[in-house]
N, C-alpha and C positions, 0 to 999 in steps of 0.2 A: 894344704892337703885338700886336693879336690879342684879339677878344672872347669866345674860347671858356672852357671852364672852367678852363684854366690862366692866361687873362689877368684874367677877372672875380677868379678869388679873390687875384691878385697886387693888383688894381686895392683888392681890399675890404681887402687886408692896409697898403698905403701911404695911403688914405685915413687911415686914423689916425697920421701920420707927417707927411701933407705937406698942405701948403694947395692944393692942386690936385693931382685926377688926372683924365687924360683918356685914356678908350679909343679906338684908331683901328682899326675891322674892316672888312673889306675887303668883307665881305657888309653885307645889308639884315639888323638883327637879330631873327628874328622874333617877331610878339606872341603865340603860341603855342607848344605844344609841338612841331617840327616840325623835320626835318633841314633842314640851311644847306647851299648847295654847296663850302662852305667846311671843309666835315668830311666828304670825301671817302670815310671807312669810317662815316661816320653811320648810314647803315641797315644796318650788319651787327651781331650782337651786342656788347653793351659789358657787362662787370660791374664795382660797384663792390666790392673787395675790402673785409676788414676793416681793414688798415692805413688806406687811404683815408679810411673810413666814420670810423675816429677821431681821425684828421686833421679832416676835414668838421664834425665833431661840436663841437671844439675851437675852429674858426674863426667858425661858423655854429651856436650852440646851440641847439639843438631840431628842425635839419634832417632827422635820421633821421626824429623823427617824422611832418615834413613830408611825408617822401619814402614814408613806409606811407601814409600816409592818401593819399596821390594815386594809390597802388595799385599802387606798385612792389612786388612778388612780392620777398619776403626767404626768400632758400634755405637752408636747413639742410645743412650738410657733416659726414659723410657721408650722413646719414639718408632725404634729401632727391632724392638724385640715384644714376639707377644709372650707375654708373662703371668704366672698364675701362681697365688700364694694364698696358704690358709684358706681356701674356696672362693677368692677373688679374683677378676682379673684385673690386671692394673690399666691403666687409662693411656694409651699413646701418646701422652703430652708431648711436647718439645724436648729435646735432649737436655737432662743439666748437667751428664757426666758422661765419658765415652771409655770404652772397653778397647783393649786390641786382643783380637780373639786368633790369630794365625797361630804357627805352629811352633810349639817349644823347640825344637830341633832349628827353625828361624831364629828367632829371637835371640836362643843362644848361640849360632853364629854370627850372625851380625854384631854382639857384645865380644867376641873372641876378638874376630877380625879387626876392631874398634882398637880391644886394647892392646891385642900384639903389634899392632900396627902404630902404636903410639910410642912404645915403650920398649926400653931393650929388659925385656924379663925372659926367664930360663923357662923350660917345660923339661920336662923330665916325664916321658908319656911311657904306659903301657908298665907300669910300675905301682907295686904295692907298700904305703907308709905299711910296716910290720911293727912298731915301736916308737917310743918314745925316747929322748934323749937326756937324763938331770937327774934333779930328785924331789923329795918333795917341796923345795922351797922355789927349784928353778928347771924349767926347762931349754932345753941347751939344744934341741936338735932331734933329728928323727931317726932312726934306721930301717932301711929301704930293701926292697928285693924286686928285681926285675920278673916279670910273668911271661905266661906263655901259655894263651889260651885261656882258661878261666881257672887257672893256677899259678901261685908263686913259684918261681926256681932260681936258680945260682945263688951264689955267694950273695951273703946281706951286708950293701954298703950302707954308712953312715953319711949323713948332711947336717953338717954344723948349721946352727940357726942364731939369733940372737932373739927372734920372736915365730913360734909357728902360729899359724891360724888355722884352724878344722874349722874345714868347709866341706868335707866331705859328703852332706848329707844327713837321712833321714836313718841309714844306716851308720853313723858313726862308732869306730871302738874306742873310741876315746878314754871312756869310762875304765875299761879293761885294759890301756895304754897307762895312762895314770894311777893305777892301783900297782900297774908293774915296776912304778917306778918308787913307792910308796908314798902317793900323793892320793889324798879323800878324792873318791870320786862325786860329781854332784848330786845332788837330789834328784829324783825327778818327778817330776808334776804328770800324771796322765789319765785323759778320760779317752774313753774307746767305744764307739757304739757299735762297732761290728760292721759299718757300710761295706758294703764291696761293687765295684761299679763293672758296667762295660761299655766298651765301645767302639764303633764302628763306622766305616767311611763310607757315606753316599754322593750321588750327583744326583739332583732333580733336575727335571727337566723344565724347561725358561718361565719363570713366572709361578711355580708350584709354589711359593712362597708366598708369595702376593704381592703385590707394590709396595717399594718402602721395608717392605721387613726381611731383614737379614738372618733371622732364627725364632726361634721358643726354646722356652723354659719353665719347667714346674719345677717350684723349690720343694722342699720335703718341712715336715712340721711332725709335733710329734704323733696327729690323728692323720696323718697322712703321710708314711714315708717312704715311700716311692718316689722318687725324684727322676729328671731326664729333660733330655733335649736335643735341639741340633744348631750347633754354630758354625760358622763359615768361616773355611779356612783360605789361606790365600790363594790356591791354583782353580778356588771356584765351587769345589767340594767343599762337605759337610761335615761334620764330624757328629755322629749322633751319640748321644751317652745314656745311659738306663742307671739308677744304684738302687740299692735295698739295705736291709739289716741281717744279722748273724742269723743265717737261718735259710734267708730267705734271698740268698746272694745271684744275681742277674746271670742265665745262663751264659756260655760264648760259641754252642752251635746254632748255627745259623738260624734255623726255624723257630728254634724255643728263646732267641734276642728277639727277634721280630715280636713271639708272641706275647712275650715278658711287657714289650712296649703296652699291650693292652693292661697292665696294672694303675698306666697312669690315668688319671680325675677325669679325662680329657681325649678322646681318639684323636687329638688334630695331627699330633706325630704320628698315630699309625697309619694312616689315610696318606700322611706326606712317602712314609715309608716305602705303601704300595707303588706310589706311582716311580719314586727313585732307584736307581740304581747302585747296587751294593758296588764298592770299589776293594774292599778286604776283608776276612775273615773277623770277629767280633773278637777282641783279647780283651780278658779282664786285669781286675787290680786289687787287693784286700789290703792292704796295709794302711789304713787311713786311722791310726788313732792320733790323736796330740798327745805331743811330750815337751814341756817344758824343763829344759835343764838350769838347773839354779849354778851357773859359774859365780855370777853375780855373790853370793852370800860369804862372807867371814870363812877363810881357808879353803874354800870349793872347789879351786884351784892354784900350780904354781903362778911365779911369775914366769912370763915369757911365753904364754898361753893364753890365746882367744879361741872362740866357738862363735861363727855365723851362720847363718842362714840355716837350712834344716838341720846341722848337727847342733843350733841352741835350742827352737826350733820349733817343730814340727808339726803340722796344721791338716785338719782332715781336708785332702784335697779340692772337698768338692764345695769350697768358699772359695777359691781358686786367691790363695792368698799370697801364695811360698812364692814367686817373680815377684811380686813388690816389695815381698817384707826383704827378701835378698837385698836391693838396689836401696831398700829404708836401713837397710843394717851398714852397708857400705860407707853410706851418706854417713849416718852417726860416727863411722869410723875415722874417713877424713874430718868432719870439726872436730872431735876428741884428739887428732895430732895435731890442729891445724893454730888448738888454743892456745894462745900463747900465755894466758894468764896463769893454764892449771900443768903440772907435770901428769902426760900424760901414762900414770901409772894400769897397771893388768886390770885390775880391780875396778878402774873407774870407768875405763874405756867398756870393760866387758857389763857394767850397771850400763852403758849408754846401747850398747846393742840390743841389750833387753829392754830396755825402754822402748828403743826402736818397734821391737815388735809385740809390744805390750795391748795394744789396743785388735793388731790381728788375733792375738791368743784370746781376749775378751770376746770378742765377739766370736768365733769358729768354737773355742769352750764351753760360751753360755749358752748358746743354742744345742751343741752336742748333749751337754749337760740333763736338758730338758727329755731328751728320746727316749724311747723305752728300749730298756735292756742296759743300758748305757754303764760301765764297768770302769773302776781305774780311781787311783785315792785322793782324786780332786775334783769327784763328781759331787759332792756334798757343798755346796755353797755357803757361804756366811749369810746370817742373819738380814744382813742388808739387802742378800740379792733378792730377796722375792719382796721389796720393794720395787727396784729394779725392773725387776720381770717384769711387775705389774702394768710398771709406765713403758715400758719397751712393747710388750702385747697392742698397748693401747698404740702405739706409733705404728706397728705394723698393721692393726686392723685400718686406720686411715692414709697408708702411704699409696697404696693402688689410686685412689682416688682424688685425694687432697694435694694440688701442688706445694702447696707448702710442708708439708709433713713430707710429701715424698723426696724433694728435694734435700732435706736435711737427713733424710737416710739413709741416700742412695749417696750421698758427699761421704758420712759415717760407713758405710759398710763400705765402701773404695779405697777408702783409707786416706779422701782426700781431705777430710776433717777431722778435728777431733772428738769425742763423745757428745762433750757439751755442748756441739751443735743443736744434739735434740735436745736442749734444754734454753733452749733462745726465748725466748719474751712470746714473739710471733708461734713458735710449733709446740711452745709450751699449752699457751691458751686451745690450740686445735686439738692436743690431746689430749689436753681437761674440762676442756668444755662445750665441743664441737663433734658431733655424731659424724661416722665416720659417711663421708658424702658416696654417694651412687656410684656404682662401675658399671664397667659392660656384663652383661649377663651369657654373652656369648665369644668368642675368641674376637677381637678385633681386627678389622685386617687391614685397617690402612692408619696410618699416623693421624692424631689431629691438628688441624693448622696452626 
């Protein structure tokens, strides 16, 4: 259920498994590169982490390169980008991790094309799952209704299944499918802080950047939460973003995006702004809270039922998470068939997807968590975390400046590590006993050697 990037690459991972897979998407898919209204933050920025990228790499060999040659812009961290967190700026070091910052409407057709082109798999486009098929011990199947416009109509056929997977997203009815069939719906875990973002597309003119630097970015913290920036998308343009909290959510007429940019620490964006050229109207986005759905737990679900990518889920977008955890959940999906030791039962397979995205939800949750206003019944942390916090605070006040500490951060927050990277021998002693070292005082504007 769902043709986006987290159903294509489930669809490419069971094609070698099953003698039939069939996609059912609710939109028309289209034959170019181009947002779906099915991906509702489509035209805001998306990156693909490095976690992601070797997830993607693993499923789909030779995709990165796919993905340069069609001119997705590969960012250098920190080299690459001038960057401001907590009132620092971080040091241009050398790259020790790289971002693909292009267009989600990219990325997710070059993964389509990938895998239709590999695989004889069905699509069933322009069509809405309406239901589920079983009962509460098994799911058997879906039943469907063809659309027309941004409504269901005709006759509702049935699709036998032997396993469906909900991939449909951040909107999933899953819950309300499963209850129709008298199956426990899952739990769900969610903290919400209200962000709401905007964004909009500019071109500057040659060198308004500076040498070497491909973008900025202010992250948000909880004494400073205004966030924003501008990354570079593949035809040369910019995509600039603004967010805020409930209340105080980023306008999307022209003048008052522009002058919203003056909330951030920093004019260097507004100053970029003046000189750039707007290419589209500013549309926003609210729906950024996390939800974690527990399939995972003792009866949460039938058999014959998975949940990936945002419908297990769902991540405040602006950790730019949801493309790697998809291609992280995929990957868990093929070794979970591929074992041969264990039967690969619902239950097991569906603990290994959440695992999969266990460390995005830590991290995109615990900083949510921290924000003021911040709402939803997993905003209360266990005792341990404000341990936690304490040594984590301390890695982000020396990560701008210390390569070592930033390197182990920037590996953790890409996903291309695991936690206890910051816990290594070497970034342990930096951030227990090593004063966080000097930054720039002023925006940086060229890498250093």
């Amino acid at each position: 259920m769902g043709g986006g990037l987290a159903g294509m690459l489930a669809a490419h991972v069971l094609a070698g498994f099953a003698d039939r897979v069939t996609v059912v998407e609710r939109d028309r898919l289209p034959k170019d590169e181009e947002p779906r209204p099915g991906v509702p933050q489509g035209r805001h920025p998306h990156v693909l982490l490095q976690g992601g990228q070797t997830a993607l790499e693993a499923l789909l060999p030779g995709f990165l390169a796919e993905l340069t040659a069609a001119g997705a812009p590969r960012v250098g961290m920190p080299s690459d980008l001038v960057l401001w967190q907590n009132g620092r700026w971080f040091r241009r070091l050398p790259a020790t991790t790289h971002i693909y910052t292009g267009s989600r409407a990219q990325l997710e057709g070059l993964v389509r094309q990938r895998v239709l082109r590999g695989h004889s798999i069905d699509t069933v486009e322009s069509t809405d799952v309406v239901g589920l098929l079983g009962d509460a011990r098994r799911v058997r199947g879906v039943a469907v209704r063809e659309r027309s416009g941004t409504t269901s109509r005709g006759k509702e056929e049935i699709l036998d299944a032997d396993l469906v997977v909900d991939a449909s997203g951040a909107g999933t009815r899953a819950a309300r499918w499963l209850a129709g069939i008298g199956a426990r719906p899952p739990h769900e875990e969610t903290i919400d802080t209200g962000l709401a973002y905007a964004s909009r597309v500019y071109r500057g003119p040659e060198g308004v950047l500076g040498d070497g630097t491909a973008g900025y970015y202010v992250y948000p913290n909880p004494e400073q939460v205004h966030a924003g920036g501008a990354l570079p998308l593949e035809d040369g343009s910019h995509l600039v973003i603004v967010s805020g909290l409930r209340g105080d959510e980023p306008p999307t007429t022209e003048a008052e995006f522009e002058a919203y940019v003056n909330r951030l620490p920093h004019p260097l964006l507004h100053r970029w702004l003046e000189r750039a050229e707007p290419l589209s109207s500013p549309f926003g986005f609210r729906r950024t809270g996390n939800i974690r759905r527990r399939y995972d737990l003792a009866g949460a679900a039938p058999a014959g039922f998975l949940a990936t990518g945002d419908a297990l889920c769902t991540f405040n977008p602006i950790y730019g998470q949801g493309m790697a955890v998809a291609a992280m959940n995929a990957l868990a999906l093929r070794d979970c068939l591929a074992d041969r030791r264990r039967t690969p039962s619902t239950r097991r397979v569906q603990r290994a997807l959440l695992a999969a995205s266990r460390q995005a939800w830590d991290i995109s949750a615990g900083a949510d968590r921290a924000m003021p206003g911040a709402t939803g019944n997993a905003v209360t942390g266990a005792p341990a975390d404000r341990v936690a916090d304490w040594y984590l605070a301390r890695v982000q006040e020396r990560a701008p400046g210390d390569p070592v500490v930033g390197r182990a951060f920037r590996a953790v927050l890409t996903l291309a590590e695991p936690v206890g990277a910051l816990f290594a021998p070497p970034v342990a002693r930096a951030v227990l006993f090593t004063p966080p070292a000097p930054t720039p005082t002023t925006p940086p504007p060229n890498p250093e050697p």
